[in-house]
N, C-alpha and C positions, 0 to 999 in steps of 0.2 A: 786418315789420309791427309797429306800436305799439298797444299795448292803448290806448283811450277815454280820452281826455286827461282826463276828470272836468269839473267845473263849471266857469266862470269864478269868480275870485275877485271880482268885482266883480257884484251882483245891481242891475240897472236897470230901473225899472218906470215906467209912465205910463198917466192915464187916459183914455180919449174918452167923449166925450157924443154922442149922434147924435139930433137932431129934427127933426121938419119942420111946415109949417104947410101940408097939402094938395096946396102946390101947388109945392115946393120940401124937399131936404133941406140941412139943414146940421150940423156938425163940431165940437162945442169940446174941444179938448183940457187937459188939469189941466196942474201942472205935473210934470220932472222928479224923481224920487226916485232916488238910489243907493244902494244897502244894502251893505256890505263884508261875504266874505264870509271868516271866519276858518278855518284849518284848512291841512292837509296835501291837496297834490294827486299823487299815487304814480303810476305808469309803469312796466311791468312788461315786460322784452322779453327772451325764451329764444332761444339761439343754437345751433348746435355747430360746430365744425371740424370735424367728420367729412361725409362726402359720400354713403355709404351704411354701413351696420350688419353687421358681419359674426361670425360665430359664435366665442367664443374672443376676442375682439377688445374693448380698450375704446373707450368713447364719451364725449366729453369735452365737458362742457355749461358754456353760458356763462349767467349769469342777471344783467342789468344793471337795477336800479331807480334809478330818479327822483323827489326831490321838486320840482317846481315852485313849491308849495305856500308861506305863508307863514307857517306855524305846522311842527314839528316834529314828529315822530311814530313811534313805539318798532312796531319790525317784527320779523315770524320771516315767513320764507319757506318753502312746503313745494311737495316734488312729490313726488306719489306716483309709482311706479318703472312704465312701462310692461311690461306683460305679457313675460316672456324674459327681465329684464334683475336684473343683481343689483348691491347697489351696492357698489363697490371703496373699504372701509374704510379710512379716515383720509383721505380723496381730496378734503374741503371745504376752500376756501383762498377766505377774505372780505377784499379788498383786499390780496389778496399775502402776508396772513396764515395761516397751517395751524390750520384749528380740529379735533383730533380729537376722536374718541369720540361723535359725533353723525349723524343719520343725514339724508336729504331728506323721509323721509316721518315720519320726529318733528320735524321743524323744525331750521330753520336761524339760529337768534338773530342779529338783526340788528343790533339794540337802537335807539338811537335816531338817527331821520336829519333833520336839520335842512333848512330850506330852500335849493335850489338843490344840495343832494350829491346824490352819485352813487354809488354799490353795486357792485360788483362779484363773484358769486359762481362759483366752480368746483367741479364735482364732476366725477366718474367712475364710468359706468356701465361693465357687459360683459352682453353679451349672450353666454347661456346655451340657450337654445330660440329655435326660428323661432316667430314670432308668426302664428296662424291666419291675419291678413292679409295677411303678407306683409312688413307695413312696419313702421316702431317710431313710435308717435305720441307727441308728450310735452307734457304744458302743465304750466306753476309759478305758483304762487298764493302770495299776499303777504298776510298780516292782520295789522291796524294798529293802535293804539288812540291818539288823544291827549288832553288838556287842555284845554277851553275856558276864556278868559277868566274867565268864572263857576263855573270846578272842575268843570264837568260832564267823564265820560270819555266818548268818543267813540270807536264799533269801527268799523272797513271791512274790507274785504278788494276787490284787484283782483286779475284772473288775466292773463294772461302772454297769447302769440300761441302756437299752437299749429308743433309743429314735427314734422316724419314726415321718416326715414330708411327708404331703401330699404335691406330686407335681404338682403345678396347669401350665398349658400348657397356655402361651401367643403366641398369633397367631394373629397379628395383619397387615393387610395389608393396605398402602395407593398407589394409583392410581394416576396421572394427566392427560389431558386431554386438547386441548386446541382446539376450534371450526375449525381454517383453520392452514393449513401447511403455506401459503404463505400470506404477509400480506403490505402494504402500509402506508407510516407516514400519519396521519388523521383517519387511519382505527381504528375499533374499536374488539379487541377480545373478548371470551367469557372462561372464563377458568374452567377448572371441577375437582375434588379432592375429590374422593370418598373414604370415609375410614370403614373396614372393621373389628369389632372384631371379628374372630373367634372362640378367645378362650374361654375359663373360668372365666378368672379372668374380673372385671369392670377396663376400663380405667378410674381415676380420676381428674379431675380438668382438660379438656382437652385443649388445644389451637392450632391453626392450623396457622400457618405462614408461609407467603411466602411472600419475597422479589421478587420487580420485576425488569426487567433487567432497567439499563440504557437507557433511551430515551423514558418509558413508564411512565404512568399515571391514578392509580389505579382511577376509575368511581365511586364518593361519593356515598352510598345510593344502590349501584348494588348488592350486598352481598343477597344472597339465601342459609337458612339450610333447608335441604330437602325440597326445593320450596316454604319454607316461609321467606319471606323479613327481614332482620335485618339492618335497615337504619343505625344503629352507627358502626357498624362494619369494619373495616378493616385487611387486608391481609396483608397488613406491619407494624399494631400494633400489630395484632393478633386476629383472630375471636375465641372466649368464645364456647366451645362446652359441658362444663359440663362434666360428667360421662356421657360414653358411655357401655352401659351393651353387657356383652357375646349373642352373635349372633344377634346384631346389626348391620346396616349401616349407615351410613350417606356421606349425599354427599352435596357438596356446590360449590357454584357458584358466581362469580364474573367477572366483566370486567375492561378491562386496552385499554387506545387510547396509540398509537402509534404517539407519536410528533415528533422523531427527529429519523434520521438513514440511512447511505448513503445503496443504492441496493447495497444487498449481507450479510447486516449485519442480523446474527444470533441472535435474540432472544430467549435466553434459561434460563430459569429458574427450580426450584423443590421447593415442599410444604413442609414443615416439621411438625407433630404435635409433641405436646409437654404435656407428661401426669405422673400422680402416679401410681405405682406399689406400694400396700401397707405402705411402707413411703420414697420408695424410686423415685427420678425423671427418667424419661424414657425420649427417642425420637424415633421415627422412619422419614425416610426421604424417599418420592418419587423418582422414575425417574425422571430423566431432561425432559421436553419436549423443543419443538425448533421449530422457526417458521420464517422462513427469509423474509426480505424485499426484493419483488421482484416489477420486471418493468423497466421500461425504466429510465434513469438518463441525463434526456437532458439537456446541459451546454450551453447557446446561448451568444453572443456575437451579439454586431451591431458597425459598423463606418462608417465613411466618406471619401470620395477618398480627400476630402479638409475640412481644418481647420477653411478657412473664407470665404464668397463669398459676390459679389455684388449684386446689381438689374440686372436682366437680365441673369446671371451666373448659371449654371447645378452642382445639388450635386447628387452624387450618394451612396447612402444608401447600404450597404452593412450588410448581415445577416447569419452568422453560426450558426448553431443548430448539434451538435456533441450527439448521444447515446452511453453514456458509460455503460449504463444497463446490462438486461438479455432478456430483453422481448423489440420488434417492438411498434410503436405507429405509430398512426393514426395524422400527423400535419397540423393545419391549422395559419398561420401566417395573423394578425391583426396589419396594422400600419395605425393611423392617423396619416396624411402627416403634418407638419407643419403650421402653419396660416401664411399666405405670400406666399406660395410655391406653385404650378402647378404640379400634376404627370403628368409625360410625359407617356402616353398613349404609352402602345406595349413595353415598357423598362424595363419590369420586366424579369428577368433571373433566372432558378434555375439550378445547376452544369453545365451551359452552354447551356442547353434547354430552347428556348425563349417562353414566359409566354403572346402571344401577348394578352389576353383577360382579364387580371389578372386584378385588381388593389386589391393594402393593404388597401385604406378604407375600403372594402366591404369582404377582407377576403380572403388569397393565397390557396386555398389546394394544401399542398406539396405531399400527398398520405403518404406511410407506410417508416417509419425510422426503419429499424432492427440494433440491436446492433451494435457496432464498426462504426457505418456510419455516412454519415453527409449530411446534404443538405448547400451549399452556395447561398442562393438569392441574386439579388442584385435589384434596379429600381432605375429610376431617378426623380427628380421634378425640376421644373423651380425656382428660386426667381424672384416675381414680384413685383410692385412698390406698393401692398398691401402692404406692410410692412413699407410703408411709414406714412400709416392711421392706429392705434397710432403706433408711431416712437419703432422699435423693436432693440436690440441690437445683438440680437443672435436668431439663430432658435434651438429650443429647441423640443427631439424627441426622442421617444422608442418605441419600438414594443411588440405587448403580442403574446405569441407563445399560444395557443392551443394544447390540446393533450389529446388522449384518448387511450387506450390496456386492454387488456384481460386477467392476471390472470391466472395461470396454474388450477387453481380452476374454474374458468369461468365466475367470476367476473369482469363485466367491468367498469373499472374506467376512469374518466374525471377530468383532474388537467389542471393547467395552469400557465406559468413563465414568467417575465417580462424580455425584456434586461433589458444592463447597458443604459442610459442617453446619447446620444449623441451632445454637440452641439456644432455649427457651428459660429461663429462671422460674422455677416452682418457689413459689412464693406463700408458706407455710406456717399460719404462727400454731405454734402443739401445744396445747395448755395441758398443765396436769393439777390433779387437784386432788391432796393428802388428806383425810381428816380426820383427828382424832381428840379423843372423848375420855374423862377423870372423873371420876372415881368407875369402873366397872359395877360397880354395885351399889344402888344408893336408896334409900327409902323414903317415903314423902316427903314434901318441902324442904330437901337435900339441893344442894347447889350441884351442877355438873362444871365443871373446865372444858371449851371447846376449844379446840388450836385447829384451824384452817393452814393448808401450805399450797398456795398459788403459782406454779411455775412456769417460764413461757420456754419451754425446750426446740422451737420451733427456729425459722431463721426471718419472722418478720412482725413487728409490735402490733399487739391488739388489744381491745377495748374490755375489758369485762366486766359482770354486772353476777354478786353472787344470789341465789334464789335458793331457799328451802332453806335454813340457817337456823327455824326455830320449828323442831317438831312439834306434833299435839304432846298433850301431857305435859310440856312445858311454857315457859313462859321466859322470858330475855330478861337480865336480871339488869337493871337500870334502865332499858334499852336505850345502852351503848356495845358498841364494839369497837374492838381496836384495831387500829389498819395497822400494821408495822408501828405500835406503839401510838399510833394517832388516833385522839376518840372521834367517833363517827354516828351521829344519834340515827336510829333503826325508826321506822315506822312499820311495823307489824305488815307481813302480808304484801309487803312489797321488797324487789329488787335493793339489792348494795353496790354500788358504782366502786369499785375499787380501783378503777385510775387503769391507765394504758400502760400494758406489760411489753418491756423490749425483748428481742432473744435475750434468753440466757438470764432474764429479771426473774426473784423472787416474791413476793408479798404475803407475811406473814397477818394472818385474823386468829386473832384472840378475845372470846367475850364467855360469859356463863349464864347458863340457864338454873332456872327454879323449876323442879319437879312439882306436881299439882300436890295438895294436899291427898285428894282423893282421887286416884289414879285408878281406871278402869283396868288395866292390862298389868301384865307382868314383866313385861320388856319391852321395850323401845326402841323400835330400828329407826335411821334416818341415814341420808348421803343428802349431800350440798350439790343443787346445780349451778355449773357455771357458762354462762352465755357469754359468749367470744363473738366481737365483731371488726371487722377490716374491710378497708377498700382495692379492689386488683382492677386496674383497667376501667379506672369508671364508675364501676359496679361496688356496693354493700354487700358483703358477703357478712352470712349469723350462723354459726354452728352451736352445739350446744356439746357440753362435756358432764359427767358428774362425776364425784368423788367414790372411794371406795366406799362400803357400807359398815356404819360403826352399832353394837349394839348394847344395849343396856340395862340390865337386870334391876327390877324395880321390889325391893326386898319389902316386906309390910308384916304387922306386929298383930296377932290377934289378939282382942283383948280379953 
């Protein structure tokens, strides 16, 4: 609609006469006069692109003037701002130029518009509240001044066609929701985000995203729009909801496992959808929901009162299990004992209350660990000479803690933690001891050849001392022997220190006996003992080993 064109430029005026003489009327008319009329003829017309007015949303107004007019004349255009609307600063643009710093309702300097131009203004409103009516009405006014011919100024003002936008009401809620308060790494949640148009308007092109916290792991394929499945779908690409029409819902559903997160840590996240408002983009954002990692946080540790032992020697196993949680557990401690090793039966201990019926094969219950506490076990095993059959270097050993609690929800849960690796160096020197014996057959006062072979097969050096070297019926011929070629003089009846054998040392003994002249027996058995001694922890440790057994035919001549 165009505002009231104004006057004609052109003012035409004429006279009549009317009289009559009784019996007749008659007409004379003057002549013509034109009067020209000087001055600006203005035209004011408000427009918008917009179709209706929406809350959050701007409104984009058009205001085009016209002089028709044939004089010039100096403008500011104002509109004062309809009730709800606020005006979106630096937003005036006068013939494709940016005017800021200026407002509609302080004016819009125009300056001066000559005959037959044309104006072109833009602003930008938003509307902020619904207007009591419902609609948004708006008119803009133009006041003018100009110069007559004879210096006189000259003021006007036209106003505009009046323009009303329906105001559509966005009412959009979204919800989250997530299945438990309280949750466990492995658990699996279930989360819910239900979105709500209320209003009028269609949401378009809609998306729904949600990032999930650190330590989660959205469940492929879990994704439900209103209870039907959408396998490609994700919450951290974005789930596709299309236009959602006025007094619609929708609600959707997905799950996320919990991998990673120490008790106490807070998972919280919020959903966001992401939509069109006529052409322009929207969001709306949920509440956060929050769901913490609760339960117990048992931190176990195992050692050894010793580092290395021998055969024969007691290691005692030591086990802390510390709750630094929220929540008691229920523990049962599982240790397989070593291969080699003996539980000592009755030596199981827990914070100093003896366990005498316990064993760690078959499984400790420690009873309830609440927060801040700790249990200390301890138990002992034996090292036995098992570890000799196949040759072991170390005892090698860890224990599985068991554990189960309850869930402020009521949820009971069964998890289980390994110690660290505890191991022990068996500390093992294996002597072997060859021995053999020359001529097989010899007859009185015959010499024998004895060759000893001393080996330390073991992995750790020991002392030894040989014993039994000279059976009866003979006698040590020099008494000497040779140690790896070294002579070594013999006192009858005692001990041979033959020096400290490393793993993997040899030590060759060579010496010969003299058969009696008058020999009671007819054969001669003997084997060489060999006394091995070492230190483990402190301690002297003396084992004894002996050779194989060699024997010897004692041949005699009757006369």
């Amino acid at each position: 609609m165009m505002a009231d064109p104004g006057p004609p430029l052109t003012i035409t005026n004429q006279s009549v006469v009317t009289f009559s003489d009784g019996s007749s009327t008659s007409f004379s008319y003057s002549n013509t006069v034109n009067t020209m009329v000087n001055g600006p003829n203005f035209t004011l017309e408000l427009s918008t692109t917009s179709t209706q007015a929406s809350l959050g949303l701007p409104i984009t107004y058009q205001i085009t003037l016209r002089n028709s007019g044939n004089r010039s004349g100096n403008v500011t255009i104002y509109d004062i701002l309809p009730p709800g609307t606020t005006f979106v600063a630096n937003s005036i643009i006068v013939n494709g130029a940016p005017i800021p710093g200026i407002t509609p309702e302080d004016g819009i300097p125009v300056g001066d518009v000559f005959p037959g131009d044309t104006v072109t203004v833009l602003f930008q409103l938003l509307l902020v509240s619904v207007p009591p009516s419902g609609q948004l009405d708006n008119t803009a006014t133009a006041d003018y001044f100009f110069i007559t011919k004879d210096d006189r100024t000259i003021t006007g003002s036209v106003s505009s066609n009046a323009v009303s936008l329906t105001v559509t009401v966005l009412d959009v809620t979204i919800s989250k929701s997530v299945n438990s308060a309280f949750t466990f790494v492995g658990d699996m949640l279930t989360y819910s985000v239900t979105i709500a148009n209320i209003g009028s308007e269609t949401l378009r092109q809609s998306v729904l995203i949600d990032p999930l916290p650190v330590g989660m792991s959205f469940v492929q394929g879990s994704v439900t729009i209103d209870g039907v499945r959408s396998p490609s779908s994700s919450p951290i690409t974005g789930i596709g909801l299309g236009n959602i029409l006025p007094s619609i819902t929708v609600q959707v559903q997905f799950k996320a496992i919990v991998l990673e997160g120490s008790v106490g840590t807070l998972l919280t996240n919020e959903a966001t959808l992401r939509f069109k408002l006529g052409i322009f983009d929207q969001s709306i954002t949920s509440d956060p929901v929050t769901t913490i990692i609760s339960g117990p946080a048992l931190s176990v540790t195992k050692s050894a009162n010793v580092a290395q032992a021998t055969v024969g020697d007691t290691v005692r196993y030591s086990i802390t299990i510390y709750n630094g949680g929220t929540t008691a557990a229920d523990v049962i401690v599982r240790d397989a004992i070593p291969a080699g090793t003996l539980f000592v039966q009755g030596s199981a201990v827990v914070n100093g209350r003896p366990l005498p019926a316990a064993n760690p094969d078959n499984g400790i219950a420690l009873g309830s660990l609440g927060p801040g506490h700790l249990f200390d076990l301890s138990f002992q095993v034996t090292v036995t000479r098992s570890v000799l059959s196949p040759a072991r270097n170390e005892l090698v050993n860890r224990a599985k803690v068991e554990y189960s609690y309850r869930l402020p929800n009521g949820v009971i849960v069964s998890e289980a933690v390994f110690t660290n690796t505890v191991l022990v160096a068996l500390i093992l020197p294996v002597i072997v001891a060859d021995l053999a014996a020359a001529p097989p057959v010899v007859v009185p006062g015959e010499l024998i050849a004895v060759t000893v072979r001393i080996t330390n097969t073991g992995n750790y050096p020991a002392a030894v001392t040989l014993y039994d070297l000279i059976p009866s019926e003979t006698s040590l011929d020099g008494l000497v022997i040779y140690v790896n070629g070294r002579e070594v003089s013999v006192i009858p009846g005692e001990g041979v220190f033959i020096g400290i054998l490393d793993p993997g040392a040899t030590v060759v003994i060579t010496y010969r006996l003299r058969l009696s002249d008058h020999p009671f027996q007819s054969r001669i058995r003997f084997r060489v003992r060999a006394v091995l001694s070492y230190e483990v922890n402190g301690t002297l440790v003396t084992n004894t080993v002996y050779s194989n057994e060699v024997a010897i035919i004692i041949e005699t001549h009757d006369e």
